[in-house]
mmCIF file as gemmi writes it, N, C-alpha and C atoms, coordinates in Angstrom:
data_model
loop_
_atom_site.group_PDB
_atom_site.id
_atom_site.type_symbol
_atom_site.label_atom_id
_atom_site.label_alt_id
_atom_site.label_comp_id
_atom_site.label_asym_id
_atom_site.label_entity_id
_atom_site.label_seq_id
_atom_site.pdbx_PDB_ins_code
_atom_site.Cartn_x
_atom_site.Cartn_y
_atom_site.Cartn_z
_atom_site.occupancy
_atom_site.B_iso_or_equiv
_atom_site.pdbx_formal_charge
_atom_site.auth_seq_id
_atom_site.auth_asym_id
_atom_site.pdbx_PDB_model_num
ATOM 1 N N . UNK Axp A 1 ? 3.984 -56.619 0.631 1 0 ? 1 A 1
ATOM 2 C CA . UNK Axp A 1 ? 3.466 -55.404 0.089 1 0 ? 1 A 1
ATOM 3 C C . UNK Axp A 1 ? 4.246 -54.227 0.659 1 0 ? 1 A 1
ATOM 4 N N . UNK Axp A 2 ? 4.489 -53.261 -0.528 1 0 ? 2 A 1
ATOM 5 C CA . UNK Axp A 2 ? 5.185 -52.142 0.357 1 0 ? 2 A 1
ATOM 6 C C . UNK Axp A 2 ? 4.583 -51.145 0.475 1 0 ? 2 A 1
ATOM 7 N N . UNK Axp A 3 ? 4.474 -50.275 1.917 1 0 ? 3 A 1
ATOM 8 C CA . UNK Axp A 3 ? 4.215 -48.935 1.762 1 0 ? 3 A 1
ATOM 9 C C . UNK Axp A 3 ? 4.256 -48.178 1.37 1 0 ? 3 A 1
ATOM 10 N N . UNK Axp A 4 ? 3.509 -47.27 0.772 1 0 ? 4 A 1
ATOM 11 C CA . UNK Axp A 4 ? 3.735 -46.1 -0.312 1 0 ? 4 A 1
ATOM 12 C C . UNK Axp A 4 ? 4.494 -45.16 1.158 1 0 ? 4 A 1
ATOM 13 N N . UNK Axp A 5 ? 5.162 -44.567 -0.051 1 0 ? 5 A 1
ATOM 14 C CA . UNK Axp A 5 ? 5.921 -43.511 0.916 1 0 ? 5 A 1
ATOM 15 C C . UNK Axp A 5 ? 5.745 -42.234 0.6 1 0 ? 5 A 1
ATOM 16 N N . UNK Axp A 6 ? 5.257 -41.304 1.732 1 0 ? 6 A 1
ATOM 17 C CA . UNK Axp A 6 ? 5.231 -40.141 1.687 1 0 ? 6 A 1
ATOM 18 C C . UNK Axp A 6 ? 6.391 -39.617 0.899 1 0 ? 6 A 1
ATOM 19 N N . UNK Axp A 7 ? 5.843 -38.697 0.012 1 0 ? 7 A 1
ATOM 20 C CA . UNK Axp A 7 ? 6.334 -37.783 -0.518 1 0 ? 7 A 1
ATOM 21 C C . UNK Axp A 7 ? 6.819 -36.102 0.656 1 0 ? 7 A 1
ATOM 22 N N . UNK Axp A 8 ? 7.989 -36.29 0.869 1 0 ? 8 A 1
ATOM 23 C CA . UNK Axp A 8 ? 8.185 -35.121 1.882 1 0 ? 8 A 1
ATOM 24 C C . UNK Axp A 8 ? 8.734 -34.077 0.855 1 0 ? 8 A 1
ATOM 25 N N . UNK Axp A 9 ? 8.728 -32.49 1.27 1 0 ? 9 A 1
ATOM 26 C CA . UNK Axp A 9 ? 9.284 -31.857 0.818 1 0 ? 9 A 1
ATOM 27 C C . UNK Axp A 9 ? 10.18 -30.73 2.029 1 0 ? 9 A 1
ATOM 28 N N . UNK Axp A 10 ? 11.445 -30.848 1.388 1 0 ? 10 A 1
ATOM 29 C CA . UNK Axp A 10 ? 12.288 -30.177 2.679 1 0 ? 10 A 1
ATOM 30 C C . UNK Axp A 10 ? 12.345 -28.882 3.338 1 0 ? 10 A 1
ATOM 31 N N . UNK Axp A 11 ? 12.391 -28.887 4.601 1 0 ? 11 A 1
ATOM 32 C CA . UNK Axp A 11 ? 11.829 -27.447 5.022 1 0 ? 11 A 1
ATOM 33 C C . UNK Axp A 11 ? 12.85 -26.23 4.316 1 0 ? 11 A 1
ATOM 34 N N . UNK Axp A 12 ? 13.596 -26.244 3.711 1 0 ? 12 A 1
ATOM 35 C CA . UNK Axp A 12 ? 14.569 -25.369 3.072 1 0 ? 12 A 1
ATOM 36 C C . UNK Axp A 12 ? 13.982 -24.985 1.234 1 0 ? 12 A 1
ATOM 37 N N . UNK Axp A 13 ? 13.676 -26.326 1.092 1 0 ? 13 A 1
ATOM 38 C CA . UNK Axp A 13 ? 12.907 -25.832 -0.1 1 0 ? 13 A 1
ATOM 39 C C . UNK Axp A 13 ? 11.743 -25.331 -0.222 1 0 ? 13 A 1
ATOM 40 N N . UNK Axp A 14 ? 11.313 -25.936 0.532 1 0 ? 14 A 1
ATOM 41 C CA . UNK Axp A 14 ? 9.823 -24.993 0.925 1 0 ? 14 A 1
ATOM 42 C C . UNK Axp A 14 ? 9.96 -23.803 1.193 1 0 ? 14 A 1
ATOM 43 N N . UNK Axp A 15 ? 10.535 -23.595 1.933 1 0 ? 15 A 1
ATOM 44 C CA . UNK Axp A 15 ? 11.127 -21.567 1.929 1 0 ? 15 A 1
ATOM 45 C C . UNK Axp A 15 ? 12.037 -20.972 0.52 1 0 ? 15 A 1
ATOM 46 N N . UNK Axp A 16 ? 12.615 -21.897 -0.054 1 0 ? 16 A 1
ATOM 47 C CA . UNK Axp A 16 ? 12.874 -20.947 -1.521 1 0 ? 16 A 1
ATOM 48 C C . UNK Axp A 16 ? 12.105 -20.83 -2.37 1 0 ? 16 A 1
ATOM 49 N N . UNK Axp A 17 ? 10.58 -21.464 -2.069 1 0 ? 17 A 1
ATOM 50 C CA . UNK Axp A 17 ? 9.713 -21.879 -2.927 1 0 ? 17 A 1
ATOM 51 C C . UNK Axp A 17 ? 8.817 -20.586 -2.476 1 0 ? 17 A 1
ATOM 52 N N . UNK Axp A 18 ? 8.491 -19.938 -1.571 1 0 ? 18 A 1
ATOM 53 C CA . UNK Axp A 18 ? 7.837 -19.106 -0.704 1 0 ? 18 A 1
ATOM 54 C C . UNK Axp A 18 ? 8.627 -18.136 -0.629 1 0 ? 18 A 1
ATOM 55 N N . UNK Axp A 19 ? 10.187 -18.038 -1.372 1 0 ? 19 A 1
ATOM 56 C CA . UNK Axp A 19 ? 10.71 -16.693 -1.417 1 0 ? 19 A 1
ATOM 57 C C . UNK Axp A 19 ? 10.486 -16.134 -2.877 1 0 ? 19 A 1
ATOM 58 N N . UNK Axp A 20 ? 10.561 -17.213 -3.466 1 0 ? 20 A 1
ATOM 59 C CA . UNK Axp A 20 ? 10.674 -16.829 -4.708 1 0 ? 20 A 1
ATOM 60 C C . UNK Axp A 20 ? 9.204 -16.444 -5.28 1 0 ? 20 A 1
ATOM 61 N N . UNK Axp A 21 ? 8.313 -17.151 -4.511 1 0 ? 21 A 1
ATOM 62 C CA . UNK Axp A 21 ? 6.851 -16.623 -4.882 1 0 ? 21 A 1
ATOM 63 C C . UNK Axp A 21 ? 6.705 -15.234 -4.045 1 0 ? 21 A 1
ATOM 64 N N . UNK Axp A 22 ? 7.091 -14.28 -3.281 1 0 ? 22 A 1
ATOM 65 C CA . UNK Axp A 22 ? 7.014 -13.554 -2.693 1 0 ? 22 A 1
ATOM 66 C C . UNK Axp A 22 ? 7.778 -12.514 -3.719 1 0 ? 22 A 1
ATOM 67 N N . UNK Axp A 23 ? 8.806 -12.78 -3.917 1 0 ? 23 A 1
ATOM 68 C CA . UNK Axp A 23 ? 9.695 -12.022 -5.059 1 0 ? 23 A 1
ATOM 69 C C . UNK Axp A 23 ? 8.952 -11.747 -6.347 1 0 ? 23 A 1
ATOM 70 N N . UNK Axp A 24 ? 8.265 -12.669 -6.578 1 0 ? 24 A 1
ATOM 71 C CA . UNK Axp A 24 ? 7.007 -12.825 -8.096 1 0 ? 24 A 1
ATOM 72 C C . UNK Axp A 24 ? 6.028 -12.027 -8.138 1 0 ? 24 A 1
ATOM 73 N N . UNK Axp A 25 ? 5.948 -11.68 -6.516 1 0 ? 25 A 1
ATOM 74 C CA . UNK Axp A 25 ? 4.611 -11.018 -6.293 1 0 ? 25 A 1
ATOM 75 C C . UNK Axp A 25 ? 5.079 -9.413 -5.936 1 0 ? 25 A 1
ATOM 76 N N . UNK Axp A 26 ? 5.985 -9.394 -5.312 1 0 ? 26 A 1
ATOM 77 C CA . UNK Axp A 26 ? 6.759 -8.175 -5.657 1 0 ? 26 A 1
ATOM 78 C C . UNK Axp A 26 ? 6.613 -7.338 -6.383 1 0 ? 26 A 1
ATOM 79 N N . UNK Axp A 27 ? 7.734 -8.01 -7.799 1 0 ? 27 A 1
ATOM 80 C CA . UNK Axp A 27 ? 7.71 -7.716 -8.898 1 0 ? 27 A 1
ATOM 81 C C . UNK Axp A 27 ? 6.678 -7.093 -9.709 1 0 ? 27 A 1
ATOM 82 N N . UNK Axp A 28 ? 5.235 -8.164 -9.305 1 0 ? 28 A 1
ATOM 83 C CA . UNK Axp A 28 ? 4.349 -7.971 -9.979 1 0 ? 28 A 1
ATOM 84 C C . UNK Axp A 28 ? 3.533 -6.475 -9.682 1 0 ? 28 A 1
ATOM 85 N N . UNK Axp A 29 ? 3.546 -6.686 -8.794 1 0 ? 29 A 1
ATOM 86 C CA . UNK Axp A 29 ? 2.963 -5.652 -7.851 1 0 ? 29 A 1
ATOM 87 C C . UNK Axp A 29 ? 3.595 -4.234 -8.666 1 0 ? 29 A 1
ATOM 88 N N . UNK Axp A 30 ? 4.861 -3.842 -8.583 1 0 ? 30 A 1
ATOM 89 C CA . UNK Axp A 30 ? 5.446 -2.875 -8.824 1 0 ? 30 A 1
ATOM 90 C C . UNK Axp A 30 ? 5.518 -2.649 -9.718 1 0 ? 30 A 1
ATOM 91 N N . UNK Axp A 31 ? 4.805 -2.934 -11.338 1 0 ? 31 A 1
ATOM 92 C CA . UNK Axp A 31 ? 4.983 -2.983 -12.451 1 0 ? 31 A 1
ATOM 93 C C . UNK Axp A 31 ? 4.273 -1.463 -12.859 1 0 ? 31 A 1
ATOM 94 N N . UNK Axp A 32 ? 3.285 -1.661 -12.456 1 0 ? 32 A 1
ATOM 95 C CA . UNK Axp A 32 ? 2.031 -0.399 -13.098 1 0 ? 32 A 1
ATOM 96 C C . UNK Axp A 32 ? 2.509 0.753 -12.026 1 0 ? 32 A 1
ATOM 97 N N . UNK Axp A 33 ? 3.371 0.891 -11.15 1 0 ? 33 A 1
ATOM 98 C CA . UNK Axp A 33 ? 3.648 1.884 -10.617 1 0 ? 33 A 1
ATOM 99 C C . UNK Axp A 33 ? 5.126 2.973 -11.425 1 0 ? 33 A 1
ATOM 100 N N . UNK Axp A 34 ? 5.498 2.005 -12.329 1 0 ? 34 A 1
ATOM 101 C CA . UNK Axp A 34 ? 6.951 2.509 -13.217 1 0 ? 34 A 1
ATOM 102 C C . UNK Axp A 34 ? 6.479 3.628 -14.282 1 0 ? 34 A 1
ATOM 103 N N . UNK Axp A 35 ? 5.066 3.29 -15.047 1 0 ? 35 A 1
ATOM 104 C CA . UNK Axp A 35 ? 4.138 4.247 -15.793 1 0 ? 35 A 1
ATOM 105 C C . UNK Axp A 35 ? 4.244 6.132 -16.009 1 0 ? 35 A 1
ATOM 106 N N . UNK Axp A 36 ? 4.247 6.647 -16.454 1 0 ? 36 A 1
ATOM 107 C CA . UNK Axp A 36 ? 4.196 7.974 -16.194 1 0 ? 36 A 1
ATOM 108 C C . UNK Axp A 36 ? 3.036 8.781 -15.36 1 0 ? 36 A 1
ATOM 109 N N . UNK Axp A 37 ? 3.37 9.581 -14.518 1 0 ? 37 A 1
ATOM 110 C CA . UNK Axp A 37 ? 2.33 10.316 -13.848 1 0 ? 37 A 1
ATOM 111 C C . UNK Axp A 37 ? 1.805 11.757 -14.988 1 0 ? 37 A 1
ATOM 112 N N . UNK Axp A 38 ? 0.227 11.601 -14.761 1 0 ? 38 A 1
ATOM 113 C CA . UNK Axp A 38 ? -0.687 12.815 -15.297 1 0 ? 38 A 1
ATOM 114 C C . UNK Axp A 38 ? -1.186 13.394 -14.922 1 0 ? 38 A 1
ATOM 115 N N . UNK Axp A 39 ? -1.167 14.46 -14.623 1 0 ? 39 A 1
ATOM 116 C CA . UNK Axp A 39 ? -1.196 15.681 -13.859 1 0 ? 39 A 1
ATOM 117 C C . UNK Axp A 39 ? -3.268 15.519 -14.141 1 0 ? 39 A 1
ATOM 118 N N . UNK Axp A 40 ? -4.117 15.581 -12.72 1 0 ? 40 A 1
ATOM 119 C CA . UNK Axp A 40 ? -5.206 15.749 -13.218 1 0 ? 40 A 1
ATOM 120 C C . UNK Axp A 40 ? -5.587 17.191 -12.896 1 0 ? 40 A 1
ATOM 121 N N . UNK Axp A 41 ? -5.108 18.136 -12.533 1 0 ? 41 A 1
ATOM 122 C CA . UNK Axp A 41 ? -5.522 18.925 -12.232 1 0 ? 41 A 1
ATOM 123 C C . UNK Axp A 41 ? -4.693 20.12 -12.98 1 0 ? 41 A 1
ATOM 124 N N . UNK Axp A 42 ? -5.929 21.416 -13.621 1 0 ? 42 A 1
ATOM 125 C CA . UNK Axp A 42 ? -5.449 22.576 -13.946 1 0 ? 42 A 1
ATOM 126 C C . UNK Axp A 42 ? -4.203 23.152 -13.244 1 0 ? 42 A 1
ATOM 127 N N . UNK Axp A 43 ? -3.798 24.595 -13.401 1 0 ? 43 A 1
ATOM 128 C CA . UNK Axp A 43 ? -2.705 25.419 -12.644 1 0 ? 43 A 1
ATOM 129 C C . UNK Axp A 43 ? -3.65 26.053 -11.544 1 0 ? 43 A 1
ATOM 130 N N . UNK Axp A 44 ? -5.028 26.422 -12.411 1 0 ? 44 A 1
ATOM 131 C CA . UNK Axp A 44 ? -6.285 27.329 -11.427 1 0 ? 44 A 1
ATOM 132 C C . UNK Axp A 44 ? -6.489 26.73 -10.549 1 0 ? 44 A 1
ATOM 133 N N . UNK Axp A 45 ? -6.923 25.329 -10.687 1 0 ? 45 A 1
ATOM 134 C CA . UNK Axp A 45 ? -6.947 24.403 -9.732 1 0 ? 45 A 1
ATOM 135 C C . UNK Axp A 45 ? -5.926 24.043 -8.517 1 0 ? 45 A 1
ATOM 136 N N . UNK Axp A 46 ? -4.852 23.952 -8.909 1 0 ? 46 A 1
ATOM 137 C CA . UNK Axp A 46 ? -3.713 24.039 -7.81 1 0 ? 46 A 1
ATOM 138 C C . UNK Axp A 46 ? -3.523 24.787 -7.013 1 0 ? 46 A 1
ATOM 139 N N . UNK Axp A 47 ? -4.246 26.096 -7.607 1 0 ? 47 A 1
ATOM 140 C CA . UNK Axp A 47 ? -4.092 27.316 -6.584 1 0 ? 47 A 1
ATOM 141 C C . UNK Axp A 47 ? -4.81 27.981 -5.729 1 0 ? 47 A 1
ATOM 142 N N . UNK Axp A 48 ? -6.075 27.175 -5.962 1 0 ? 48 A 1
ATOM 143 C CA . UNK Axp A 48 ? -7.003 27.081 -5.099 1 0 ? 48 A 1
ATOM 144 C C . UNK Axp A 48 ? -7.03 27.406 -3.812 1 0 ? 48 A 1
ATOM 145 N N . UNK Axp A 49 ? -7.659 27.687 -2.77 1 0 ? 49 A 1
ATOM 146 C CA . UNK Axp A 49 ? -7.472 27.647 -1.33 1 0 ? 49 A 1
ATOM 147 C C . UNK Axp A 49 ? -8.232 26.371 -0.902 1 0 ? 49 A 1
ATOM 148 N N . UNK Axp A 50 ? -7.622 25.144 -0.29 1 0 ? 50 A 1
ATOM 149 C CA . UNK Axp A 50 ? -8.402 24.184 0.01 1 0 ? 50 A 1
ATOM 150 C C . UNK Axp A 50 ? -8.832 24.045 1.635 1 0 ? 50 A 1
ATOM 151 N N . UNK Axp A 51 ? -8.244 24.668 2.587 1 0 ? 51 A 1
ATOM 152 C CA . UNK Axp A 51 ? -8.501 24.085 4.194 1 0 ? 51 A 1
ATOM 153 C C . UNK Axp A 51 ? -9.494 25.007 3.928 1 0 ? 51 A 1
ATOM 154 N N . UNK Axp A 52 ? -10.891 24.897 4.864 1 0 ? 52 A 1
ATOM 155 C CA . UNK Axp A 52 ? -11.753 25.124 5.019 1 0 ? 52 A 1
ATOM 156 C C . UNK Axp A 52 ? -11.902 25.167 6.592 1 0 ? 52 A 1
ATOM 157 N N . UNK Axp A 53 ? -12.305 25.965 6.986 1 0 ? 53 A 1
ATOM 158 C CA . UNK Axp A 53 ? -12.105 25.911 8.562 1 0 ? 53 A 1
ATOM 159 C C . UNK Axp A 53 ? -14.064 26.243 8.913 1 0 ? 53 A 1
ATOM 160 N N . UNK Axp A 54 ? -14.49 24.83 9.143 1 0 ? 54 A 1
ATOM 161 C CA . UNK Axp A 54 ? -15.466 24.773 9.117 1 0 ? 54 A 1
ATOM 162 C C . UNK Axp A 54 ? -16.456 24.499 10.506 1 0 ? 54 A 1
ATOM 163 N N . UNK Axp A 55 ? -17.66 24.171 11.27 1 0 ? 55 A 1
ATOM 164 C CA . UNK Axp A 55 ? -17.805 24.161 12.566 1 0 ? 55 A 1
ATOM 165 C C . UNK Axp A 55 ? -17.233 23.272 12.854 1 0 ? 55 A 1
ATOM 166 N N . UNK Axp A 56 ? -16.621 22.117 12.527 1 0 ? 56 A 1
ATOM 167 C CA . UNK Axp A 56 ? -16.81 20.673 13.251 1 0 ? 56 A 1
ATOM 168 C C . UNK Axp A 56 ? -15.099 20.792 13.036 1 0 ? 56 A 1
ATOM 169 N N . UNK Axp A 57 ? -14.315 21.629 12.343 1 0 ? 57 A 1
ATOM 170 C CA . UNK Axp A 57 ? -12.898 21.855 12.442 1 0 ? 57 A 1
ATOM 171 C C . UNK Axp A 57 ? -12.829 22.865 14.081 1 0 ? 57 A 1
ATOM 172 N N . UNK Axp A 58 ? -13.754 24.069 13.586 1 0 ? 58 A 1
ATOM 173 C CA . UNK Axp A 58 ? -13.542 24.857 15.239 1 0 ? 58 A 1
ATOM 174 C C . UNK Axp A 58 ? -13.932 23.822 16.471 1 0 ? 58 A 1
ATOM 175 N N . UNK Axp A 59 ? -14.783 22.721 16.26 1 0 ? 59 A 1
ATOM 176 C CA . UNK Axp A 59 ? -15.023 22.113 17.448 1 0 ? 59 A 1
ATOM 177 C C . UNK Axp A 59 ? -13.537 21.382 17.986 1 0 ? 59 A 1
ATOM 178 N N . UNK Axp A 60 ? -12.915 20.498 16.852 1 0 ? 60 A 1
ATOM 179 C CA . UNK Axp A 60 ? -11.73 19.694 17.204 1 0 ? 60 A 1
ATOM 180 C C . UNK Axp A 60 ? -10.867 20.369 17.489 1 0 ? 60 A 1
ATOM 181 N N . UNK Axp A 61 ? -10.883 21.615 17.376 1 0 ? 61 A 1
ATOM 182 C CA . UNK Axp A 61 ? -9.778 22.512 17.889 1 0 ? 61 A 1
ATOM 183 C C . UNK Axp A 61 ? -9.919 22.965 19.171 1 0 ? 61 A 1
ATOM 184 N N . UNK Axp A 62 ? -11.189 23.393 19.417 1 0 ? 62 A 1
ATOM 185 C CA . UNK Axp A 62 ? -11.639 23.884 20.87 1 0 ? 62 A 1
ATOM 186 C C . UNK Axp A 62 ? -11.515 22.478 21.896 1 0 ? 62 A 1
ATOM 187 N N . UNK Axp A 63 ? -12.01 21.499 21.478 1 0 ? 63 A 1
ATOM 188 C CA . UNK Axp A 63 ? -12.123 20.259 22.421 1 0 ? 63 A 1
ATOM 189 C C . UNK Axp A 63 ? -11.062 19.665 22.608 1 0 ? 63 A 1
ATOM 190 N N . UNK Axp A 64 ? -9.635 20.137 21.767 1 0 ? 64 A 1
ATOM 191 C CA . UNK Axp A 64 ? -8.579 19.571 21.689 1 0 ? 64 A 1
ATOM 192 C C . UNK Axp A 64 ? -7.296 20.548 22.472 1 0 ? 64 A 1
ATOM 193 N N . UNK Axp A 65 ? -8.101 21.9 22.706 1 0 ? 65 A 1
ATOM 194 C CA . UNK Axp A 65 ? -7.374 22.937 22.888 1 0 ? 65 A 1
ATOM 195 C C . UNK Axp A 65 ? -6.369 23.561 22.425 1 0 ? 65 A 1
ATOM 196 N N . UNK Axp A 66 ? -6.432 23.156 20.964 1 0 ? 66 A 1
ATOM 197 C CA . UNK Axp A 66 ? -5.256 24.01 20.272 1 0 ? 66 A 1
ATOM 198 C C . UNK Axp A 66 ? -5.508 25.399 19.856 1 0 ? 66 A 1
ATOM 199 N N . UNK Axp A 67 ? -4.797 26.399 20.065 1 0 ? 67 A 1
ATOM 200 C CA . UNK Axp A 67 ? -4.734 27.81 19.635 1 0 ? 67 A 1
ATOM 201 C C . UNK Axp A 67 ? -5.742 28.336 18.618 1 0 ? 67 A 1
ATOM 202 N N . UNK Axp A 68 ? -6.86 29.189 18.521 1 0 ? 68 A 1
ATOM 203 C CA . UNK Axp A 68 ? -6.796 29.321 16.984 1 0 ? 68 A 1
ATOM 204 C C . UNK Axp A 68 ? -6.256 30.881 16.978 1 0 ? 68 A 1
């Protein structure tokens, strides 16, 4: 009777097999980022004033000792 024989697979192919799935996933990945960008926001909106210098901003500043 003969032994069944393991089926080996070589450590070299196993890494082109794991590059090329890495490359797949890549690819994939980067697809929906090629798309056009849409502006969500008005011009009014852009021009907004956004920092807010609020208590818990004066605290991290005082406890941190930066200048105000």
């Amino acid at each position: 009777m003969d032994k069944p024989q393991k089926k080996t697979v070589a450590r070299r192919d196993f890494l082109r097999v794991l590059a090329a799935g890495a490359g797949a996933a890549a690819a994939t990945s980067a697809a929906p980022l090629t798309g056009p960008a849409v502006a969500a926001e008005s011009d009014q909106e852009k021009r907004k004033p956004r920092y807010k210098e609020t208590e818990h901003v004066k605290a991290f500043y005082r406890v941190n000792k930066y200048p105000q």
